[in-house]
C-alpha positions in Angstrom: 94.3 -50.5 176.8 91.5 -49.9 179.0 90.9 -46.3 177.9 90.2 -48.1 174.5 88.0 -50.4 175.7 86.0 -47.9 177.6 86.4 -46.1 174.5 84.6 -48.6 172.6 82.6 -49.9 175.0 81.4 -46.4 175.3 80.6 -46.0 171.0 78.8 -49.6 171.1 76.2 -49.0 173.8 75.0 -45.9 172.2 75.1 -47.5 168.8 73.3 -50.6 170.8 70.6 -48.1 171.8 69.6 -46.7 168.4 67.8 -49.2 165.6 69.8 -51.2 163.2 69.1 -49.4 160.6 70.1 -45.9 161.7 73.0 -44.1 160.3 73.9 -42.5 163.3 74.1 -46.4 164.8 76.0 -48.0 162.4 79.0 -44.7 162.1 79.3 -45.5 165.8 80.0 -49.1 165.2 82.3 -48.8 162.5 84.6 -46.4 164.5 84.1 -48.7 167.6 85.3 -51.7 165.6 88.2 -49.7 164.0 89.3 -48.7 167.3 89.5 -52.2 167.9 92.0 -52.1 164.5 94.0 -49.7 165.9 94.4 -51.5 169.6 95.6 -54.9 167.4 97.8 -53.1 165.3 99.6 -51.0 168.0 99.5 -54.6 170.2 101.1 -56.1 167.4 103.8 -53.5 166.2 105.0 -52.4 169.7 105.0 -56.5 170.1 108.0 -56.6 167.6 105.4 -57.9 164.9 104.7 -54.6 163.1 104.3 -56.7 159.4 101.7 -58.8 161.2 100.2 -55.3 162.1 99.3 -55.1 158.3 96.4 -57.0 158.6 93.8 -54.7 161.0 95.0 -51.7 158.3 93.2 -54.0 155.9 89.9 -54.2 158.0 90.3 -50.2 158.8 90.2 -49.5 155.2 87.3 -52.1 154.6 85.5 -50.3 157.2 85.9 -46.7 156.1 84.7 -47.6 152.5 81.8 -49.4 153.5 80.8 -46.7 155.4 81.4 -44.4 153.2 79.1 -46.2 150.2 76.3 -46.8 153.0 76.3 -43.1 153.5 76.3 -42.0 150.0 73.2 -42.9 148.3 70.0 -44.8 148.8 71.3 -45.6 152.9 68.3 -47.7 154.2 68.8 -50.1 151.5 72.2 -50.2 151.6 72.3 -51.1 155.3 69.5 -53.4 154.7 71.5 -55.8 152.7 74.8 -55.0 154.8 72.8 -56.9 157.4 70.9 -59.1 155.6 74.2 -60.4 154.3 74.8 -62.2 157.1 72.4 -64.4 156.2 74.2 -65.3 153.3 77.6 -65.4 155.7 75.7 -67.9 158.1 74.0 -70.6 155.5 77.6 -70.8 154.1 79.8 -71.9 156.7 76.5 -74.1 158.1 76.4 -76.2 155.5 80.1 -77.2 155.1 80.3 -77.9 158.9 77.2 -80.2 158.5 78.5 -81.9 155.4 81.4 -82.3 157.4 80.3 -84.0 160.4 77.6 -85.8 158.7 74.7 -83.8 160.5 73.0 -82.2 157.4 70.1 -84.1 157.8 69.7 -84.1 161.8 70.9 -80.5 162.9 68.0 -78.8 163.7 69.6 -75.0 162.8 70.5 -76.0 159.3 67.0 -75.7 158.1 66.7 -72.4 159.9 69.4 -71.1 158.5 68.6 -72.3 154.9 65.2 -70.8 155.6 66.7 -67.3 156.4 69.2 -67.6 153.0 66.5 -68.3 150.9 64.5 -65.4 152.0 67.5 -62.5 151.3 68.2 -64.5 148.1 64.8 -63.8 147.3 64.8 -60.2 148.5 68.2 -59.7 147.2 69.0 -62.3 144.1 72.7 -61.2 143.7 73.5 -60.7 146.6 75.9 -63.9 146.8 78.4 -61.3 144.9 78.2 -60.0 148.5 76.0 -57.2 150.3 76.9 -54.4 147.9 77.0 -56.5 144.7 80.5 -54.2 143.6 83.9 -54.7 145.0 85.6 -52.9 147.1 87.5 -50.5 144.2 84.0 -49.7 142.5 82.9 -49.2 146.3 85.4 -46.5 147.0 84.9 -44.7 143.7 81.5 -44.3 144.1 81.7 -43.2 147.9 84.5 -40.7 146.4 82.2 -39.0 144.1 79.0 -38.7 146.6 81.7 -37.4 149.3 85.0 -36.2 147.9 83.6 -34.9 144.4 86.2 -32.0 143.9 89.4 -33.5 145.7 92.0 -33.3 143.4 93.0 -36.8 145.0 89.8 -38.8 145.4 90.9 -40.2 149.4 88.8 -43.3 149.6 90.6 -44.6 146.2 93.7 -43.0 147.4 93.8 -45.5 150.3 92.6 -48.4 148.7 95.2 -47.8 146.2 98.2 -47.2 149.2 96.9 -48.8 153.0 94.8 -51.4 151.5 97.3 -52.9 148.9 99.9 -52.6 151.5 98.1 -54.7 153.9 97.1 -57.0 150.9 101.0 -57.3 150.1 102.2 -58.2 153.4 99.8 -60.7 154.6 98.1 -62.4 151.5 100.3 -65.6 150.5 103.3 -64.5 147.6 106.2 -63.3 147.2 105.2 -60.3 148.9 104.2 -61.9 152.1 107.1 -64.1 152.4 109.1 -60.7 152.0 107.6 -59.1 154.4 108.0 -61.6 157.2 111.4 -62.7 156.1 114.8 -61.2 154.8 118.5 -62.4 153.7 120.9 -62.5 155.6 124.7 -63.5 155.1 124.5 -67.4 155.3 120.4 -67.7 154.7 117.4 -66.2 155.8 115.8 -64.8 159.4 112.5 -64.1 160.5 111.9 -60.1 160.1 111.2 -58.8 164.4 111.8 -55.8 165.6 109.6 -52.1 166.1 110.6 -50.5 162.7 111.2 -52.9 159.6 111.9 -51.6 156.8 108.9 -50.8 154.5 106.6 -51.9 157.3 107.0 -48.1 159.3 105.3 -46.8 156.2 102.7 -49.0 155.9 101.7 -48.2 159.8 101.6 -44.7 159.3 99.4 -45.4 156.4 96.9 -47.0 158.7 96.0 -43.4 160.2 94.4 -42.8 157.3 91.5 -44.7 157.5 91.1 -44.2 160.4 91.1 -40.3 159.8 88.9 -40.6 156.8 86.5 -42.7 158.9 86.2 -40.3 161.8 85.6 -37.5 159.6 82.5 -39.0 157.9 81.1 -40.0 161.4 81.9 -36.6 162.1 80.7 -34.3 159.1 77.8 -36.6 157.7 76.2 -37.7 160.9 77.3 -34.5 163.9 79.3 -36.9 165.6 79.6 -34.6 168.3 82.9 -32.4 169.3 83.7 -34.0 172.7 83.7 -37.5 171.0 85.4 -36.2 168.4 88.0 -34.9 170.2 88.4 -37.9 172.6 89.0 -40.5 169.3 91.3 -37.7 167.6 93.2 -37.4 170.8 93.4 -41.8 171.1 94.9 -42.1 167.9 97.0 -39.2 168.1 98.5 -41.2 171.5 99.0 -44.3 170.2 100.9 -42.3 167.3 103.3 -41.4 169.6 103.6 -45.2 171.2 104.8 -46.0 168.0 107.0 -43.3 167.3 108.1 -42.0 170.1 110.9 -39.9 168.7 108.8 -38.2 166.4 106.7 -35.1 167.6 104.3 -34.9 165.0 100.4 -35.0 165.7 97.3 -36.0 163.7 95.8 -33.4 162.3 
């Protein structure tokens, strides 16, 4: 644990140190917080709760795809509306909680916070479909023809289509869900626990790949350079082994 945090702690600051708006800056922050993923999901998993571990594979793929579309085309104003969307983020939970505890007309942030809405509205008029006015899908096609334009298997769609949905399946309420947390027994039903349930193992390994897919864009598009490199590859290629010990395979 705390050779992930230093980890992390180590990509922030540098990201910290560079503007906003830099590409370099914001590839370091997205594999900071998906190292942060990975430390919940092995927390989780080696915890007994590996379906629960579903949900930072969801975030690790959201992640990688954003990133991905940032990088692809037309970055400055992509990454100006991936932060100007919290703007958007902000004035909508604000004015619930107001409404809520009857301070809409006396909280002194509210009109600060409409202020700052109004102005990205303005700047950006559809962006309440969210920053990248596409989903995630049309995201990850487009990323996988700027990056992956002769793979015979586009990767970003790839994972969408296997660690995304996974994570969707398990934690999202359905039947799905209540599947993956619980199974029958003789005389009723118990709570799924335990290190390796079945059809949860797969979905973990799954979770590599973003992760892979993400470093390798920092990497390639941006010269992450080969001692970082290196140091993440060899994190995730240790907490591999946490989980499956018996196994003696490494990441690529």
């Amino acid at each position: 644990m705390r050779e992930l945090i230093g980890l992390a702690e180590q990509l922030i600051d540098e990201g910290g140190r560079i503007a906003k708006h830099d590409t370099h800056a914001i590839a370091l922050l997205h594999v900071a917080r998906a190292i942060k993923c990975l430390r919940a999901l092995e927390d989780l998993a080696l915890g007994g709760l590996p379906d629960d571990a579903l949900g930072p594979i969801r975030t690790a793929c959201e992640l990688t795809i954003d990133l991905a579309y940032i990088l692809a085309a037309d970055s400055d104003a992509r990454m100006e509306a991936y932060f100007a969307y919290e703007a958007v983020t902000n004035w909508k939970t604000a004015e619930p909680i107001a409404e809520l505890h009857g301070t809409t007309g006396t909280d002194p942030y509210l009109p600060i916070l409409k202020q700052r809405f109004e102005a990205v509205q303005a700047r950006f008029p559809q962006i309440h479909k969210g920053w990248a006015q596409r989903s995630l899908a049309k995201k990850a096609k487009a990323a996988d023809a700027a990056h992956f334009k002769d793979a015979e298997y586009p990767p970003l769609q790839r994972m969408y289509a296997l660690a995304y949905h996974e994570g969707c399946t398990a934690i999202h309420a359905g039947a799905g869900g209540l599947r993956a947390a619980f199974e029958s027994v003789p005389g009723g039903v118990t709570v799924r626990h335990g290190r390796h349930i079945a059809g949860v193992d797969r979905a973990i390994t799954l979770s590599f790949l973003p992760l892979q897919l993400l470093l390798d864009l920092a990497a390639e598009q941006l010269g992450l350079p080969e001692q970082q490199q290196q140091h993440i590859r060899g994190f995730l290629g240790r907490v591999q082994q946490r989980l499956y010990p018996e196994n003696d395979a490494s990441l690529p």
